[in-house]
C-alpha positions as CSV (number, residue, x, y, z in Angstrom):
1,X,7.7,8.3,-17.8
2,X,11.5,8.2,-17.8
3,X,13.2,5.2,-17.1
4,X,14.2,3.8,-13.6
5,X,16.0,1.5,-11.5
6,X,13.5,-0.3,-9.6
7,X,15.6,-2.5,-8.0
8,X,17.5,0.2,-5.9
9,X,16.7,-0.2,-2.2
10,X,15.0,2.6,-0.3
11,X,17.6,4.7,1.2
12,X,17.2,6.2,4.6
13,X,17.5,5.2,8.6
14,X,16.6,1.8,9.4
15,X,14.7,0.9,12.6
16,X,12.8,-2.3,13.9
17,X,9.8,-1.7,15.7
18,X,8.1,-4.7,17.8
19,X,4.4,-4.8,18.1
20,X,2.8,-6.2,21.4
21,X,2.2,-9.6,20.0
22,X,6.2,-9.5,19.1
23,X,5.8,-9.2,15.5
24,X,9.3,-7.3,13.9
25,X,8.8,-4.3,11.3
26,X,11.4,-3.5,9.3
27,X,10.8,0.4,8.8
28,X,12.8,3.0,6.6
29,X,12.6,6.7,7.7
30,X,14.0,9.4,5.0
31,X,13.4,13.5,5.4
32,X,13.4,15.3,8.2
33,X,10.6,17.9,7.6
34,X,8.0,18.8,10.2
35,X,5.0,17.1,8.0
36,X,5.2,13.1,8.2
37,X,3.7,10.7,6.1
38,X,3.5,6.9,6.9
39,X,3.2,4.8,3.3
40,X,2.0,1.2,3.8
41,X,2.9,-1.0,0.5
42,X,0.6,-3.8,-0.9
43,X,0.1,-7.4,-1.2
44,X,3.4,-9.1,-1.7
45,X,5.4,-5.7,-1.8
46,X,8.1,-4.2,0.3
47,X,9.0,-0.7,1.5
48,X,11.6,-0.9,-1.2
49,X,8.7,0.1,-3.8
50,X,8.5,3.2,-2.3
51,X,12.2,3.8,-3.5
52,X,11.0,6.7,-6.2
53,X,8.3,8.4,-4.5
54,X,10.0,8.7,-0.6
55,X,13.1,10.3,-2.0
56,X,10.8,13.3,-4.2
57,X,8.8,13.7,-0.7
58,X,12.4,14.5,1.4
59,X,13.1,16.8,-1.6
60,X,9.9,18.3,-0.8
61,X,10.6,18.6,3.3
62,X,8.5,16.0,4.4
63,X,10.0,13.4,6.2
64,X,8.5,9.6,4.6
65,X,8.2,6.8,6.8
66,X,7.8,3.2,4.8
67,X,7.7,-0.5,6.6
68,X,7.1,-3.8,5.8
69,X,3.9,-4.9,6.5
70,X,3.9,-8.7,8.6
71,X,4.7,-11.3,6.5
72,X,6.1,-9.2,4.2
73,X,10.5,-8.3,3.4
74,X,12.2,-8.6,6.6
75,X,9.0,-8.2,9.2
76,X,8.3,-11.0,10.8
77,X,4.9,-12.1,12.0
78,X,3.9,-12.0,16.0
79,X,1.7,-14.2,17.9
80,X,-1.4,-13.3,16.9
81,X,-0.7,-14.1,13.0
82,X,-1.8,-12.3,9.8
83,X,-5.2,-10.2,9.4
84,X,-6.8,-6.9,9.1
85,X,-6.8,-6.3,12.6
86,X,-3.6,-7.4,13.3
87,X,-2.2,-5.2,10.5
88,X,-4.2,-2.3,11.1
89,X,-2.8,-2.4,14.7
90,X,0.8,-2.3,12.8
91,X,0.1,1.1,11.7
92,X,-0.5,2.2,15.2
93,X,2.5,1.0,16.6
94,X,4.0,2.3,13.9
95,X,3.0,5.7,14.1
96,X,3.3,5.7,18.1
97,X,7.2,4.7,18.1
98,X,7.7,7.5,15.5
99,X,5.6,10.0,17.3
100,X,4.2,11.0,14.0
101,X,1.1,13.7,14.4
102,X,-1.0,14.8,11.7
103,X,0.5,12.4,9.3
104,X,-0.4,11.8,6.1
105,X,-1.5,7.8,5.4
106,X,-1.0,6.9,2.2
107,X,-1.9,3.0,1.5
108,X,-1.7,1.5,-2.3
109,X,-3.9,-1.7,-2.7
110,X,-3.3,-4.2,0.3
111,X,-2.4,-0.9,2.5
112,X,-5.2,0.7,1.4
113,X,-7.4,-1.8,2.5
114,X,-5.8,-2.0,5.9
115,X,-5.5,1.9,6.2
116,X,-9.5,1.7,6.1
117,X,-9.8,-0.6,8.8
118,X,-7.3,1.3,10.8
119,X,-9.3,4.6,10.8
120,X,-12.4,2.8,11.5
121,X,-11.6,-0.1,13.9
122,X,-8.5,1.3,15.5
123,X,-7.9,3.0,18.7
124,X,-9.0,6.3,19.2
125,X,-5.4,7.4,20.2
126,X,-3.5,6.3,17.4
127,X,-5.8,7.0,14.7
128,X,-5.5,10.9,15.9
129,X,-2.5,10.6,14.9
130,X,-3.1,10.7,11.3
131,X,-3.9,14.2,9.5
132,X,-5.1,13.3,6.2
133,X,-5.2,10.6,3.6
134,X,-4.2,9.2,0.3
135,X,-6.2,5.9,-0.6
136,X,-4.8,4.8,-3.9
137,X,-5.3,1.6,-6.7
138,X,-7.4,0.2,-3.5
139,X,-10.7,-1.1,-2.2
140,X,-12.6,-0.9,1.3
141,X,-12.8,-5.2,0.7
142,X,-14.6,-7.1,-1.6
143,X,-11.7,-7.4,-3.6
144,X,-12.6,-9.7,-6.0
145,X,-16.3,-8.2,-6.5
146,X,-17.1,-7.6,-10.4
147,X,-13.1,-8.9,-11.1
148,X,-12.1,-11.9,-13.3
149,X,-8.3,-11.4,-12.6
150,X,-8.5,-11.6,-9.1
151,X,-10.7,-14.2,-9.0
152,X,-8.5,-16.5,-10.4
153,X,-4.7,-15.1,-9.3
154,X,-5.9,-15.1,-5.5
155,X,-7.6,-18.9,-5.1
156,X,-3.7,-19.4,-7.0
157,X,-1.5,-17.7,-4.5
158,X,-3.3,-19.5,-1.8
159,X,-2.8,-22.8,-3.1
160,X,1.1,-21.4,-4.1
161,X,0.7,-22.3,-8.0
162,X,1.1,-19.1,-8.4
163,X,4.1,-18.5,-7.2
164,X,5.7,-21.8,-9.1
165,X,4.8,-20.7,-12.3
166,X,6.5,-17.2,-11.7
167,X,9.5,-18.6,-11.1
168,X,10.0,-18.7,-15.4
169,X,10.6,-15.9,-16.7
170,X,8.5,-16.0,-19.8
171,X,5.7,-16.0,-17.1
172,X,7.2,-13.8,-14.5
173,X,7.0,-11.2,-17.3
174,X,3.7,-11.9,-18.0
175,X,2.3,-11.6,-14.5
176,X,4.3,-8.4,-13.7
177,X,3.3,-6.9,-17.1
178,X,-0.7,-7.4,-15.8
179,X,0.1,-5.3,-13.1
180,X,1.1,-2.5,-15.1
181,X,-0.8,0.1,-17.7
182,X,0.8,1.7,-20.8
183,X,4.1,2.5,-19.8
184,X,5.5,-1.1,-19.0
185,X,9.5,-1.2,-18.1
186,X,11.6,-4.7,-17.9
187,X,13.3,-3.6,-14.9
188,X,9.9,-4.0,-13.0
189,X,10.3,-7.4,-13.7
190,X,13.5,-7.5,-11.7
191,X,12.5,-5.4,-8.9
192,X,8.8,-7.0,-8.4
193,X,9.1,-10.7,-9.0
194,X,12.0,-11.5,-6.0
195,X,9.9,-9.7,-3.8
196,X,6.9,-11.4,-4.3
197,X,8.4,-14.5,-4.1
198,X,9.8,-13.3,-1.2
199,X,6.8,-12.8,1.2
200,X,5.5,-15.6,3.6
201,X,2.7,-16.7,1.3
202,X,1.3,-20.0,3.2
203,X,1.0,-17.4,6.5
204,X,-0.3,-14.0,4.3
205,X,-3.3,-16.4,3.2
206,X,-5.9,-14.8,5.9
207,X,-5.1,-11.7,4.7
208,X,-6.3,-12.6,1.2
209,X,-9.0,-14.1,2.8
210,X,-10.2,-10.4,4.6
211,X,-9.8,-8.8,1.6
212,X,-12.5,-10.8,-0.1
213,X,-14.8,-11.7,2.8
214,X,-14.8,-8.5,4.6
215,X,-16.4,-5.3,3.6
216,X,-16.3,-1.6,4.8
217,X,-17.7,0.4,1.9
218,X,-20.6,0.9,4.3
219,X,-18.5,2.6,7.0
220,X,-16.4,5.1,4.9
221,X,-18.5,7.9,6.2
222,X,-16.2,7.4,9.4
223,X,-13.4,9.2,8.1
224,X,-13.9,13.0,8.4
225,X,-9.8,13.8,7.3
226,X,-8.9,15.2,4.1
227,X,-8.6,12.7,1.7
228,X,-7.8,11.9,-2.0
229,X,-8.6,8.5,-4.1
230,X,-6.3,7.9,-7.0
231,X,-6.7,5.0,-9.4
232,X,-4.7,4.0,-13.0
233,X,-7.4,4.2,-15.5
234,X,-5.8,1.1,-16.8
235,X,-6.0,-0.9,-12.9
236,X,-6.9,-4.3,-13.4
237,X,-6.5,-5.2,-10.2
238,X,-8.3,-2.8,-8.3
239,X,-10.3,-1.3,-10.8
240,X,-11.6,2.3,-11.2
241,X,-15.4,1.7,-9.4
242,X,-13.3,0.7,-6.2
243,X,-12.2,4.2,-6.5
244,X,-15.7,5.5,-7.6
245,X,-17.2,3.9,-4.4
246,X,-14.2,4.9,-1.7
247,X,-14.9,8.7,-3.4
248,X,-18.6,8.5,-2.7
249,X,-18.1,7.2,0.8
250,X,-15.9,9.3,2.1
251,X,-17.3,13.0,1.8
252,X,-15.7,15.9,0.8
253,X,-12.9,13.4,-1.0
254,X,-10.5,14.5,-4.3
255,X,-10.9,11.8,-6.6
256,X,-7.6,11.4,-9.3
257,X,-7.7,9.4,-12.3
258,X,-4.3,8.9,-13.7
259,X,-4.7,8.1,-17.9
260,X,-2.3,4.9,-19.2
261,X,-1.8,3.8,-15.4
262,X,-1.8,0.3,-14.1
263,X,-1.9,-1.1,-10.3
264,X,1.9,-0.4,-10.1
265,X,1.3,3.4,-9.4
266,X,4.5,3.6,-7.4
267,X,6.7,2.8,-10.3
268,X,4.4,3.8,-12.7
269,X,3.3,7.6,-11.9
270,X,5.7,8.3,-8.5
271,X,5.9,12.4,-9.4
272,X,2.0,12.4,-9.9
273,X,1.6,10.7,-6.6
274,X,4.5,12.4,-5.0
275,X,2.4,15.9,-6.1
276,X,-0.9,14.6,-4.2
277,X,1.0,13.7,-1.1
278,X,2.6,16.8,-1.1
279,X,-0.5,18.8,-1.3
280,X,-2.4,16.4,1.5
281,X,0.1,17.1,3.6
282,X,0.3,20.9,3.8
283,X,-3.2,21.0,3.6
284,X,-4.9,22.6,6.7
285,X,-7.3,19.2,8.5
């Protein structure tokens, strides 16, 4: 992998789009192609780490549509707070105000986890709207199932400890370099750890919450759309039997293993993942 500037913001056209409980969601559209694809960021992330991969799927005539999840950048929360289902109904509104059909989902960790209760729990008319999708260093819940790291990094972003001891840099590089396989580059550093700090920790703490309590590896057989898993061989975070199980659950699924790869598979790996979003999306549902 060649070097990059992770910092860069994602270029495109800028729109706020209010939910019915008022939330505010930053989203960036770039492309203009007939084929859509809606990509949901993780836990403490931004649309800005899609800043490699949207630009490749323009280049490819798709047109990419990124947000920041509530809580998260520049979207605010609404009424009803933080949650899976609160989230999940993010996606819809999402996909209704851009009048995206057959689109391609593509949801990395924390947006993985939501995209799965989406196409389960959510309405029948939004989740039509999606076409096909790409589930990738993610889990259907039980995040912290069979997982040392997470079991201790998520009771410490709750309590925000966490997040004081990232503010050195020693440690900053430390966490960040945990998130990332083989191919480790500084400038992650730089582009991850202001936007963690960043997100509304003390209101995102349900959120952590669902993705250890709740648990939808039993209901994957729900989702009859072409669909493709992807995991970093080296994922500590969400490691590779999350991947194993989403693949088994959801039939007639492509499973992708991507050798050297950590959780940061946007920064990490954006032309492999850029390739399988390509392919979802000009595949026939």
């Amino acid at each position: 992998m060649g070097t990059h500037d992770y910092t860069t913001p994602l270029g495109g056209e800028e729109r706020t789009v209010e939910t019915a409980d008022g939330a505010k969601l930053r989203t960036v559209s770039i492309g203009s192609g007939d084929r859509s694809v809606l990509l949901a960021h993780g836990f403490a992330g931004d649309a800005n780490g899609w800043n490699l991969v949207a630009p490749m799927l323009a280049e490819h005539g798709l047109r990419a549509v990124a947000f920041d999840q509530r809580g998260h950048g520049r979207s605010t929360i609404g009424s009803t707070g933080v949650g899976s289902a609160q989230m999940a109904a993010d996606y819809g509104t999402i996909l209704e105000a851009y009048d995206l059909n057959n689109a391609t989902l593509v949801g990395h960790s924390m947006g993985g986890f939501i995209s799965v209760a989406f196409l389960t729990d959510g309405p029948a008319d939004a989740v039509k709207r999606v076409g096909s999708l790409l589930l990738m260093g993610t889990f259907a819940g039980d995040v912290s199932r069979k997982n040392p790291q997470n079991k201790l990094q998520i009771p410490m972003i709750k309590s925000g400890v966490l997040q004081r001891l990232v503010s050195v840099g020693p440690i900053a590089t430390a966490f960040t370099k945990s998130l990332i396989g083989d191919d480790f580059q500084p400038g992650m550093v730089d582009a991850f750890i202001p936007t963690f700090l960043a997100a509304d920790h003390p209101n995102l703490i349900p959120i952590l919450q669902a993705m250890v309590e709740e648990n939808r590896y039993d209901r994957l057989g729900e989702i009859n759309i072409p669909t493709t898993v992807l995991v970093g061989e080296k994922d500590k975070t969400t490691p590779a039997f999350h991947t194993e199980d989403l693949h088994a659950g959801i039939a007639g699924s492509k499973l992708v293993r991507l050798p050297g790869i950590g959780h940061g598979l946007t920064w990490e790996s954006p032309e492999a993942i850029a390739i399988e979003i390509v392919e979802l999306s000009t595949r026939e549902s």
